[in-house]
ROKOL-914294 format. One line per field, with one value per residue (C-alpha): residue in three letters; z, x, y. Coordinates in Angstrom, 3 decimals, padded with zeros to 6 digits, always signed. Layout:
BEGIN
aa = (ALA,...)
zz = (Z,...)
xx = (X,...)
yy = (Y,...)
This chain:
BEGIN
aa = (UNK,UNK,UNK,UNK,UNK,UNK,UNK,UNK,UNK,UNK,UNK,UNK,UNK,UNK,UNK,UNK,UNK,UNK,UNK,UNK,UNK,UNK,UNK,UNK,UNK,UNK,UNK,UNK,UNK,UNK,UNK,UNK,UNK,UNK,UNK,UNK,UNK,UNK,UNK,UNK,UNK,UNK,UNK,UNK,UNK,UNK,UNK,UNK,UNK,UNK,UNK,UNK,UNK,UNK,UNK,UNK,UNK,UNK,UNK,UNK,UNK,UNK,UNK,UNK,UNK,UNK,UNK,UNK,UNK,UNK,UNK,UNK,UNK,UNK,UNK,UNK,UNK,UNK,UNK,UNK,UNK,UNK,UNK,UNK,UNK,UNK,UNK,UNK,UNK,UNK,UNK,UNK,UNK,UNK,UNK,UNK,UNK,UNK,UNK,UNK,UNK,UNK,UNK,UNK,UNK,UNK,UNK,UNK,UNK,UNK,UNK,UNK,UNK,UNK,UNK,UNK,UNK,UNK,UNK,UNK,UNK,UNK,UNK,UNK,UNK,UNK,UNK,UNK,UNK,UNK,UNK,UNK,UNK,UNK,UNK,UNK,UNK,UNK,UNK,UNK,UNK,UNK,UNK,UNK,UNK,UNK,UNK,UNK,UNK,UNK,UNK,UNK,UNK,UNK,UNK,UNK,UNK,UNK,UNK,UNK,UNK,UNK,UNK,UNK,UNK,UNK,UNK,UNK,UNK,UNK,UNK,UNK,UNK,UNK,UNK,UNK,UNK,UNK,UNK,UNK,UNK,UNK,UNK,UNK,UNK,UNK,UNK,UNK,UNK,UNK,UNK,UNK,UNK,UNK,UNK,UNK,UNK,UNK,UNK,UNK,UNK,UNK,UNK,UNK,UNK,UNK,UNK,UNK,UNK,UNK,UNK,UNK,UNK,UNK,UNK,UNK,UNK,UNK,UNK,UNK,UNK,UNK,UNK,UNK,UNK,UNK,UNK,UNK,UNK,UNK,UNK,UNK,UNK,UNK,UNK,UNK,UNK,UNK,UNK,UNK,UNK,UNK,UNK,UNK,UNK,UNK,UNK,UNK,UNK,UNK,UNK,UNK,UNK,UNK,UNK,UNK,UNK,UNK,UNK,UNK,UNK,UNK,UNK,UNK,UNK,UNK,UNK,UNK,UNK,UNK,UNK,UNK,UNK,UNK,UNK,UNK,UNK,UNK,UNK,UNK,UNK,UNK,UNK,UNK,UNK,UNK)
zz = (+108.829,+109.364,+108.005,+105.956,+106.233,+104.159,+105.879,+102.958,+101.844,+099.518,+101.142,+103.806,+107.483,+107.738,+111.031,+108.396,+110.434,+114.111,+112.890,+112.018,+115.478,+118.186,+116.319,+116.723,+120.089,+120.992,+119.354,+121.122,+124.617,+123.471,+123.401,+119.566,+117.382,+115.567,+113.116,+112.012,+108.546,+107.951,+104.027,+103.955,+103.407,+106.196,+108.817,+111.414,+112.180,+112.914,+115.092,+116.836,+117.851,+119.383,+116.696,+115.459,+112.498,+111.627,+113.131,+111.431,+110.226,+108.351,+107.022,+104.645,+102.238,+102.527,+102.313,+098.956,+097.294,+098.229,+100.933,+103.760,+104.716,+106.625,+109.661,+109.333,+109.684,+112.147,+115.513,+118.802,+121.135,+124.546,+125.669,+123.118,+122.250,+118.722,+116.450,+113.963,+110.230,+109.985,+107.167,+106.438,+103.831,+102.067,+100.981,+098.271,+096.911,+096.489,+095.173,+092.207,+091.625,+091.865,+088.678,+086.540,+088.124,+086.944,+089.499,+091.556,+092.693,+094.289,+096.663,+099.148,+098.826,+098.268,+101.546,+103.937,+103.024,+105.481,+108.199,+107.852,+110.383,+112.955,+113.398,+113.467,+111.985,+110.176,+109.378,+106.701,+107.060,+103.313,+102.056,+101.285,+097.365,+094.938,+093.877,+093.400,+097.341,+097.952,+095.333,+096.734,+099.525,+097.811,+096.265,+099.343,+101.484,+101.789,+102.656,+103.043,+105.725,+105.007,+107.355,+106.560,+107.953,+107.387,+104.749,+101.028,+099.772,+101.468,+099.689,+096.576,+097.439,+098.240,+094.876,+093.332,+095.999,+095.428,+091.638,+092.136,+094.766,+092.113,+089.595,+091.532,+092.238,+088.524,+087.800,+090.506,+093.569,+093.217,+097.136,+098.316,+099.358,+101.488,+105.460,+106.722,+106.765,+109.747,+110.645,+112.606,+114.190,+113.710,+115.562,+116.445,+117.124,+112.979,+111.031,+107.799,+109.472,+110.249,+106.973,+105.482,+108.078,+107.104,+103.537,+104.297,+106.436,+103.794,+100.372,+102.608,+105.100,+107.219,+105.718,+107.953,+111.831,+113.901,+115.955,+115.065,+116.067,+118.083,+117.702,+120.683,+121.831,+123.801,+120.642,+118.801,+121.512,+122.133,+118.873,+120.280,+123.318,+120.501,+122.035,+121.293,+122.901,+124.844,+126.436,+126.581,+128.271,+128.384,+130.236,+127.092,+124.554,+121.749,+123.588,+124.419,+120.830,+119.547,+122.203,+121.258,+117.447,+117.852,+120.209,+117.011,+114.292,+116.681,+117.002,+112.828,+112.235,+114.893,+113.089,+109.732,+111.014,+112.346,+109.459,+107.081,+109.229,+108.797,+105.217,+105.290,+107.700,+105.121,+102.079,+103.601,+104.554,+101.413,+099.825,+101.740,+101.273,+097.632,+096.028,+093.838,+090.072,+088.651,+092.463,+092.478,+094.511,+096.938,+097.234,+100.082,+102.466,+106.461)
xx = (+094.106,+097.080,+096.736,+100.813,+102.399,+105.526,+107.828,+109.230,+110.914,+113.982,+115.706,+117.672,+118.069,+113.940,+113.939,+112.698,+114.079,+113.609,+109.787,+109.527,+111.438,+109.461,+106.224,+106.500,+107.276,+105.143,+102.124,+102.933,+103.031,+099.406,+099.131,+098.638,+100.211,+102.644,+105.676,+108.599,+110.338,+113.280,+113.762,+116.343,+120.673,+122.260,+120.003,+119.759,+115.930,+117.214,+120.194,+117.886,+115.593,+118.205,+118.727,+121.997,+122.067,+125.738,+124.508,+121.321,+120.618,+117.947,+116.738,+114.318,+116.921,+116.008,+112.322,+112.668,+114.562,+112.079,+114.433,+112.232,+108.884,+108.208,+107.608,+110.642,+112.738,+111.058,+112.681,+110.720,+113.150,+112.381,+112.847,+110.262,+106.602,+106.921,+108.491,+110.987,+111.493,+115.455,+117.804,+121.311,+123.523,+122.772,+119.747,+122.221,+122.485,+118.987,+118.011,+120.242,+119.110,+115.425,+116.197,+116.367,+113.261,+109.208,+106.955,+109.664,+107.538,+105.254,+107.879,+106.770,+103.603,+103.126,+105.411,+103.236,+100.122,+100.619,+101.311,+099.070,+096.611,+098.819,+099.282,+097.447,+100.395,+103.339,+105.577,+107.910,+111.469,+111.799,+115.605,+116.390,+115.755,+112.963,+113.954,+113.184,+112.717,+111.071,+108.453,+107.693,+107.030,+104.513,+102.967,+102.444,+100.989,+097.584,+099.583,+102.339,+103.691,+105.928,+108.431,+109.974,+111.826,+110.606,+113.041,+113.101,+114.837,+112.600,+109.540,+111.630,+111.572,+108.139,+106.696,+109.195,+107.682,+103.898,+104.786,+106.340,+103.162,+100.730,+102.262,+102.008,+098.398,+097.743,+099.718,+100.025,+098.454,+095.500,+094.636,+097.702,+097.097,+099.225,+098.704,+100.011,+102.793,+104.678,+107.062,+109.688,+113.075,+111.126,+112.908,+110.345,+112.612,+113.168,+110.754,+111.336,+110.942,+106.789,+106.833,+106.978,+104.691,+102.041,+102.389,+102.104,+099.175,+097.363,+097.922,+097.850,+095.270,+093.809,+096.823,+099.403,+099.516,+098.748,+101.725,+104.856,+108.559,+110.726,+114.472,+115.746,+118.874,+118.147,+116.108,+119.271,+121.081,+118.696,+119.437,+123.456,+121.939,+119.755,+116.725,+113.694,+113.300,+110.175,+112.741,+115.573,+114.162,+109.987,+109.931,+111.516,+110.081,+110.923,+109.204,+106.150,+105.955,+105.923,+102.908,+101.000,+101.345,+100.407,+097.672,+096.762,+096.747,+094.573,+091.897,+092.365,+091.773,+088.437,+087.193,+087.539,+086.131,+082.893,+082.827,+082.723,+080.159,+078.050,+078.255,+077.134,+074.108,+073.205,+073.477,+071.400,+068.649,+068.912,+068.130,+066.561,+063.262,+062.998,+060.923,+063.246,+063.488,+060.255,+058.767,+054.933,+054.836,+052.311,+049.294,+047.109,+046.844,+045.420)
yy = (+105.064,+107.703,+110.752,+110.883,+114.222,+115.464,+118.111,+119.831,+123.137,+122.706,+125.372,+124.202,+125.294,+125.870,+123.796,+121.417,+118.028,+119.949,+120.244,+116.965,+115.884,+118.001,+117.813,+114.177,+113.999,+116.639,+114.762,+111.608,+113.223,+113.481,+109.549,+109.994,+107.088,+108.312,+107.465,+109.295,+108.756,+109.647,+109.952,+112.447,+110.795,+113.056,+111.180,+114.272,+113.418,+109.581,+110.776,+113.601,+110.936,+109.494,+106.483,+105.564,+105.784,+104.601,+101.346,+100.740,+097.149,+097.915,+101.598,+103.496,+102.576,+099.195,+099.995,+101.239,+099.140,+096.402,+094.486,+094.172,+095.762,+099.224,+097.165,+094.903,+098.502,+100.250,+101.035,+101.781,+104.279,+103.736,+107.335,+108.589,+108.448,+107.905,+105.279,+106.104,+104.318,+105.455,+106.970,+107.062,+108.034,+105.241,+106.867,+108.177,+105.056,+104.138,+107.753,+106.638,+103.354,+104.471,+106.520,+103.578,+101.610,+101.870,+103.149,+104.675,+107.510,+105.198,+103.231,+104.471,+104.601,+100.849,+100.433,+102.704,+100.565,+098.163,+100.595,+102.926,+101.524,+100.982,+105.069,+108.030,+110.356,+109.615,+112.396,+112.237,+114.142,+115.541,+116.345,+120.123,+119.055,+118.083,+115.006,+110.968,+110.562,+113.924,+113.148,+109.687,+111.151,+113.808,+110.780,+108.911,+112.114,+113.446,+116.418,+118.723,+120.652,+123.545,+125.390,+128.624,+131.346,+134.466,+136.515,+137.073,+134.374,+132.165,+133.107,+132.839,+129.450,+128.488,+129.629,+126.888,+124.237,+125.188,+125.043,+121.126,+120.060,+121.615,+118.750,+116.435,+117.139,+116.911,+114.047,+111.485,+112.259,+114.341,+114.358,+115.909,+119.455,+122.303,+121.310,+124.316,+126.845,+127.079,+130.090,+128.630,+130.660,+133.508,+136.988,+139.250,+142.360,+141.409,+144.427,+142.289,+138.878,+140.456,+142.125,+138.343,+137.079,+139.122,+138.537,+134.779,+135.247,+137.716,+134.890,+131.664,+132.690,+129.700,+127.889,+129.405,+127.971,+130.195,+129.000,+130.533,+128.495,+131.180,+131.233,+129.438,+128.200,+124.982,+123.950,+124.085,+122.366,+119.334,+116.955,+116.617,+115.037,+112.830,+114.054,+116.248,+119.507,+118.348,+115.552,+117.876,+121.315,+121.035,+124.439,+126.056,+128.374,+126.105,+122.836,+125.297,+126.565,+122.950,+121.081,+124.280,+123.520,+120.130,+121.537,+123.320,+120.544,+118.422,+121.092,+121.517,+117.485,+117.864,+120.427,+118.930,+115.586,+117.885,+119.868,+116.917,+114.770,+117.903,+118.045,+114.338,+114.691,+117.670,+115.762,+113.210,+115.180,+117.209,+113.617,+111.234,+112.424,+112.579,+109.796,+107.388,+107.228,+106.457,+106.396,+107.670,+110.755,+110.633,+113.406,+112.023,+114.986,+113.996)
């Protein structure tokens, strides 16, 4: 079963979509399984995977609106190690007709279904906004993975985003949960960009990577040549920041795993010897 991520931040220019590229493509030169959904209208994770998306015959739009099937409307690059389930612009279209429609925070949801054991990740590519197709995306995650530059206005904006995933919790989807906070195009000659870092890592703890996304120009250059930046320039910073965060969620999943198998070998033992309801309890002593 694939564990379903949301990239999200409603502030835009995060590295919200590069994230959701390079962290893809960094966890499949891993051999992991994963998918990439693109489920926000200006179609930049599509394109940066080297998709076209002007071209698409059949798209997350179509997904949605109940047209065809996840699998129907996935396509499988060549030149990558992931798949991708493409946007467009006509996102816009279905965001609008959703609006009207019962259940329309569970589209997706009810689409990944089927999928979900065919990958180990799937990533979803949130747009800069809270709205219809950002929360389906909430509903259909088991968590969310937040990118942010560190300035001001920036944690202005994450108090607005914790508020949103904390209704959701209550309301819809009660396993979704903050995956981590990831400091990306972060300047370290910037006092104020490790005044914010610390105040990240001193409310969020654990919850922050311990990767942190340098500013880097052939990161910003790779998505006009429609590839990610471990594709594009592997020896960069930006491709080395990126296999060492996915380096970083694997060792964070094998822990958990351990940590929960634990848990379960302790309740056992904590239990398995007690007699059953209404069970004698024996006192013969050797």
């Amino acid at each position: 079963m694939a564990k379903i991520i949301a990239i999200a931040n409603q502030k835009g220019g995060v590295g919200k979509t590069t994230t959701a590229i390079n962290l893809c493509a960094a966890l499949g030169e891993t051999r992991r399984k994963v998918l990439l959904i693109d489920l926000d209208p200006q179609g930049n994770a599509t394109t940066g995977s080297g998709v076209e998306k002007e071209s698409l015959e059949l798209s997350i739009c179509d997904v949605l609106l109940g047209d065809c099937s996840s699998a129907d409307a996935i396509v499988k690059p060549e030149h990558i190690q992931y798949h991708v389930l493409p946007g467009n612009a006509d996102l816009t279209a279905a965001e609008v007709q959703l609006m009207s429609e019962n259940g329309r925070e569970r589209r997706l949801s009810e689409a990944l279904s089927s999928i979900a054991d065919d990958y180990e990740y799937i990533y979803i590519d949130c747009p800069p906004a809270l709205n219809v197709l950002t929360l389906n995306a909430f509903v259909a995650a088991d968590g969310v993975l937040i990118p942010m530059q560190c300035e001001y206005y920036a944690l202005e904006g994450l108090s607005s985003l914790l508020r949103t995933i904390r209704q959701v919790q209550s309301s819809v989807n009660t396993k979704l949960r903050i995956e981590g906070i990831l400091r990306t195009m972060f300047d370290g000659r910037n006092k104020l960009g490790h005044e914010v870092s610390n105040q990240l890592i001193e409310h969020f703890e654990s919850k922050v990577y311990r990767t942190v996304i340098p500013r880097n120009i052939r990161l910003a250059e790779a998505p006009s040549f429609g590839k990610p930046i471990v594709y594009y320039d592997k020896s960069s910073r930006g491709s080395i920041a990126y296999l060492a965060l996915a380096g970083e969620i694997i060792r964070r999943e094998v822990s958990r795993q351990v940590a929960s198998a634990q848990e379960e070998k302790t309740a056992e033992s904590t239990t398995g010897g007690a007699p059953a309801a209404g069970e004698p309890v024996s006192t013969t002593t050797v």
